[in-house]
C-alpha positions in Angstrom: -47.1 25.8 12.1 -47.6 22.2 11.1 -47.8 23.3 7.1 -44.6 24.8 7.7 -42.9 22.1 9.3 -43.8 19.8 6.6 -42.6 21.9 4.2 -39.1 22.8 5.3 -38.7 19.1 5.9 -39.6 18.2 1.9 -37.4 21.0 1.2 -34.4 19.4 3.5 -35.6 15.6 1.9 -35.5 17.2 -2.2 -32.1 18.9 -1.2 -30.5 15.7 0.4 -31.6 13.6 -2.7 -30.7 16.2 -5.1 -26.8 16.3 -3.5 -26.5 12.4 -3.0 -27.4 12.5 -6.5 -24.9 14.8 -7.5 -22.3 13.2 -5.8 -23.2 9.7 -7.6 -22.6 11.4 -11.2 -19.5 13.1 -10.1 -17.7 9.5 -9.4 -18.2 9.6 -13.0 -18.7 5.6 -13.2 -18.4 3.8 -16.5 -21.2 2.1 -18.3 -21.4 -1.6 -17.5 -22.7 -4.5 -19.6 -25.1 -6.5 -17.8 -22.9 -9.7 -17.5 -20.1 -6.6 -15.5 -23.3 -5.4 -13.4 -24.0 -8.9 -12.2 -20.5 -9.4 -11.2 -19.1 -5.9 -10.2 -22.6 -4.9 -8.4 -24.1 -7.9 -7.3 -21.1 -9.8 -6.4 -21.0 -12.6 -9.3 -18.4 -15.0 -10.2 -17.2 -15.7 -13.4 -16.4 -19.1 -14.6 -13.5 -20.5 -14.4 -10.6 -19.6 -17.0 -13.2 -18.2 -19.0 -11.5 -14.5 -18.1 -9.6 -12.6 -20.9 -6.9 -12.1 -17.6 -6.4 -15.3 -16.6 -3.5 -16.5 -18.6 -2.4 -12.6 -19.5 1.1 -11.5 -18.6 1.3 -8.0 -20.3 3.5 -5.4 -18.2 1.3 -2.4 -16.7 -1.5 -1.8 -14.3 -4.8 -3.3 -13.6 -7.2 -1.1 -13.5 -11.3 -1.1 -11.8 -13.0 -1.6 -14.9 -16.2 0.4 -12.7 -14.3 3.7 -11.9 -10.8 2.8 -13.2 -8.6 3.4 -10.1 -5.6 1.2 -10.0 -5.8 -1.6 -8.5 -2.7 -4.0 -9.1 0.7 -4.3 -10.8 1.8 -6.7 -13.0 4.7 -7.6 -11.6 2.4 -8.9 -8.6 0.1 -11.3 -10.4 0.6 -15.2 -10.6 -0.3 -18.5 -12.6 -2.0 -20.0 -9.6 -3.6 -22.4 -11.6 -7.0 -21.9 -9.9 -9.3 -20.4 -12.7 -8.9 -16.4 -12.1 -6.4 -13.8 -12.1 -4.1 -14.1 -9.2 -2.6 -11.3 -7.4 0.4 -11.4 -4.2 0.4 -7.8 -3.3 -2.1 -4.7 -4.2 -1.7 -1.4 -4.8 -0.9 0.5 -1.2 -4.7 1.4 -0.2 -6.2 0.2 -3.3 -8.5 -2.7 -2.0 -10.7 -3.2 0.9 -11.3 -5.9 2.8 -15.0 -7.0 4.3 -16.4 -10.5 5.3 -18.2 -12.2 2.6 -22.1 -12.9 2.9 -21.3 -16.5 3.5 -19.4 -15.9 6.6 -16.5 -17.3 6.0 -14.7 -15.8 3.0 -13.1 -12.6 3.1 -14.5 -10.0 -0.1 -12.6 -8.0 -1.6 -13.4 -4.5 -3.3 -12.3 -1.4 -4.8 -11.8 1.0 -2.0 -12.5 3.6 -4.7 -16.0 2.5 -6.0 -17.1 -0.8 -4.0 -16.9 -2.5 -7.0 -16.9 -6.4 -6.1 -13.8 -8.0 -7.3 -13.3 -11.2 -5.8 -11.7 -12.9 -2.6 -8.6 -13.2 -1.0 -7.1 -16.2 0.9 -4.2 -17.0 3.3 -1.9 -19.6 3.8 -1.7 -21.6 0.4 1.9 -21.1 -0.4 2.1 -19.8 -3.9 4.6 -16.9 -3.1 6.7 -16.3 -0.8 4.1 -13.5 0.2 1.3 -16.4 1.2 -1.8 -14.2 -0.7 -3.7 -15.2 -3.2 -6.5 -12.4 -4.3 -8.7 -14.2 -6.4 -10.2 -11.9 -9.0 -12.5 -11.2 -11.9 -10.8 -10.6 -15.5 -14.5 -8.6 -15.8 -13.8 -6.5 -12.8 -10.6 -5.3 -14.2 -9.4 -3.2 -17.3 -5.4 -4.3 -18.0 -3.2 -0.2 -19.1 0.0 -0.8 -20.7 3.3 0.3 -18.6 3.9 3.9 -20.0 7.5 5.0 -20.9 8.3 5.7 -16.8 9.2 3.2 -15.0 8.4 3.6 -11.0 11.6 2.5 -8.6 11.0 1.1 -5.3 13.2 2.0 -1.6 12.6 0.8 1.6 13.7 2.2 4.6 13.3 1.5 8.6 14.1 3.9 11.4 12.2 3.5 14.1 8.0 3.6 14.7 7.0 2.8 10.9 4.2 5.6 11.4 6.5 8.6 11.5 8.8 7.4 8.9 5.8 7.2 6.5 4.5 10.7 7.7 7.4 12.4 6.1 8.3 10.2 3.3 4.9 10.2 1.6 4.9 13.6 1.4 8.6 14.3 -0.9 7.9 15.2 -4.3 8.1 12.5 -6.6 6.6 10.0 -4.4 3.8 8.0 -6.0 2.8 5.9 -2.9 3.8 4.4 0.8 3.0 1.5 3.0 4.1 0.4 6.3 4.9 -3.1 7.1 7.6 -5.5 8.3 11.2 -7.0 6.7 14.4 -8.8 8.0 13.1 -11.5 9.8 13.1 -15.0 9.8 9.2 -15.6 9.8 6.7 -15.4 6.7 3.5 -12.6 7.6 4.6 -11.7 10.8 1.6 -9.6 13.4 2.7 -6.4 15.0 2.3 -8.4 18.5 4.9 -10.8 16.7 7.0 -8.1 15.7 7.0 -6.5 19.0 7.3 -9.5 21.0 11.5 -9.8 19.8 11.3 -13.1 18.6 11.0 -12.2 14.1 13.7 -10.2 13.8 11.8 -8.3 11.6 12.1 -4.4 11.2 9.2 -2.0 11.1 9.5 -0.8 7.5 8.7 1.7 4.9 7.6 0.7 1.3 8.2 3.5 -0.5 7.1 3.9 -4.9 9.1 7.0 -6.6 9.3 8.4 -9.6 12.6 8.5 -10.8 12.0 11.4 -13.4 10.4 13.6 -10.6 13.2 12.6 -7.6 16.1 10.3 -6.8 16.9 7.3 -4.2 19.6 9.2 -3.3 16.8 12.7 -2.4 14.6 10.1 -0.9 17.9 8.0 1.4 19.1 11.8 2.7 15.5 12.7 3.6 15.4 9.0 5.4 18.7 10.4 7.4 16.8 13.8 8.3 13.8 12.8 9.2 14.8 9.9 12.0 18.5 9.5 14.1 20.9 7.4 12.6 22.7 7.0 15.7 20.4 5.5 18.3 20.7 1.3 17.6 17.8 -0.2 18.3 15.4 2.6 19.3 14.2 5.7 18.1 13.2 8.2 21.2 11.1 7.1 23.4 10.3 3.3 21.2 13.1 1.0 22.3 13.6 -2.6 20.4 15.2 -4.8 17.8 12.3 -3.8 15.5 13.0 -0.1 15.4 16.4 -0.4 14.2 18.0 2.0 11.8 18.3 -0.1 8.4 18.1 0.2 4.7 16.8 -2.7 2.5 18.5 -1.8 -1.0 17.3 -3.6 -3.8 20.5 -3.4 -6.1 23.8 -2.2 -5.7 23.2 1.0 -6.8 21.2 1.9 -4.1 23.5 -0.2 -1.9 26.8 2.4 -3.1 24.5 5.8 -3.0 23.2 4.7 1.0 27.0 4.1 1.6 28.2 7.0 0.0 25.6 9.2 2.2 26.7 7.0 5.5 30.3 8.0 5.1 29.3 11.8 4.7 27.2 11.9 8.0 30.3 10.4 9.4 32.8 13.4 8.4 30.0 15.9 10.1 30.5 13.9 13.1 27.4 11.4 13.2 27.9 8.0 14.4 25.7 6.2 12.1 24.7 2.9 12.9 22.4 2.3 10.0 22.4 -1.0 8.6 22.5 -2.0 4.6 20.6 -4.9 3.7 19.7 -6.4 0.8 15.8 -6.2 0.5 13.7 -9.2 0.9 10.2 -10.4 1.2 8.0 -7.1 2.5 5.4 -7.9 4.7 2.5 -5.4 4.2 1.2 -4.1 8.0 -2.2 -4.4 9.4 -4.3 -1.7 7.8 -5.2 0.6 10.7 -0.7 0.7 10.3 -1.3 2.7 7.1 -1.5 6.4 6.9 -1.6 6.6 10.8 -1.1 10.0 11.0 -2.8 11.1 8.1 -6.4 9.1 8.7 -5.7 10.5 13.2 -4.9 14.1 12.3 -2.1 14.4 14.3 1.6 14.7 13.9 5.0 11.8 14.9 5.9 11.7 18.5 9.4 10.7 17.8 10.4 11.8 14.3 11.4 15.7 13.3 13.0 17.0 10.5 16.6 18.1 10.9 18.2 19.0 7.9 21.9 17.9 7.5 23.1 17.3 3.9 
């Protein structure tokens, strides 16, 4: 009985090392030199301006050079003047956050792979955005922008988890991420937001791509899937911060939201919906993102109603 024991057990043991194996060679990593090893695995640092990134301004995508997910835009790095690559914003859900080894930095990694890429840091005042992530040219592999060009749209109508729910799902979407805009107060908290006293609005960052959808396909979804007519609440979530508002970045975006305003308005909506012009957004917490999709469950207050 023992015998037999022992022997389903090795079975189990060579099974469980066999799949963790197989599951290593499907992330289908890339071959590192050992000067990318001792950085990307072990959590080096490269010298100081002595990355091929540091004083690059090429238009594209920056890349994990470990298992190449994206990481960062272009458009979002800076000359910080510090010695590394400097970022203000990341890919939505392309970086994870974890307390350094010495206790007081905070690491940063690709949430893809774990692969080590630097540090981030608060407070310094480059941007407008306050964030600096501090990174590795070695952890990173630059892709030229391709022919399409991604658009951006950001709307707010009520609880910023419900709005995202719907609007990450249209076709043609390429990524979402909750946070906060409108307000008079640089990286606001969600206790700040919902103590009244930012003015910010819980927002949706939404990427598109234009040759897949339109602002104006994404704007008449916005107006189905929340009601323009409530002012400052949405259901059951009352307050300044789930106001009914869209942050157009030109005024092309600015005529098509009108355009769709006055329509509702001949079917007999009241729309309240504001039209701003978009300013600094303010990423949310990260338990914010993908509420619904990480819980499982469905939005409380928001429902599609179709009326275009």
């Amino acid at each position: 009985m023992i015998i037999k024991v022992m022997l389903s057990y090795l079975i189990f043991s060579i099974l469980i090392i066999s799949c963790h194996s197989q599951n290593t060679q499907d992330m289908h990593f890339n071959k590192l030199t050992p000067e990318e090893e001792r950085i990307i695995v072990y959590k080096g640092t490269e010298p100081p301006f002595s990355g091929k990134y540091v004083h690059f301004n090429g238009k594209g995508t920056y890349l994990c050079k470990r298992c190449n997910a994206p990481l960062y835009r272009s458009e979002d790095k800076f000359d910080s003047h510090c010695g590394w690559p400097s970022f203000d914003d990341e890919i939505p859900g392309a970086i994870k956050r974890q307390l350094d080894a010495d206790g007081r930095r905070i690491e940063i990694l690709c949430a893809n792979c774990d692969a080590h890429l630097g540090h981030v840091f608060e407070g310094e005042g480059f941007t407008p955005k306050n964030v600096r992530h501090c990174v590795n040219s070695i952890s990173l592999q630059f892709v030229a922008d391709t022919n399409v060009q991604y658009e951006k749209a950001i709307f707010a109508g009520g609880c910023f988890w419900g709005v995202e729910y719907y609007l990450q799902k249209a076709p043609g979407v390429i990524s979402t991420r909750v946070g906060y805009i409108g307000g008079n107060i640089p990286n606001p908290t969600y206790e700040q937001v919902c103590s009244h006293t930012t003015g910010h609005a819980e927002a949706v960052e939404v990427t598109f791509d234009p040759s897949k959808t339109s602002y104006e396909e994404l704007t008449k979804l916005f107006f189905e899937i929340h009601d323009p007519t409530q002012l400052n609440r949405q259901g059951p979530d009352v307050g300044d911060q789930y106001r009914s508002e869209i942050f157009y970045f030109d005024e092309t975006q600015m005529k098509i939201a009108q355009k769709l305003i006055e329509l509702l308005k001949t079917k007999g909506y009241n729309v309240v919906t504001r039209l701003t012009p978009a300013t600094v957004f303010y990423p949310a917490e990260d338990y914010h993102q993908k509420y619904y999709q990480h819980k499982g469950t469905t939005p409380y207050c928001h429902f599609y109603k179709k009326k275009f």
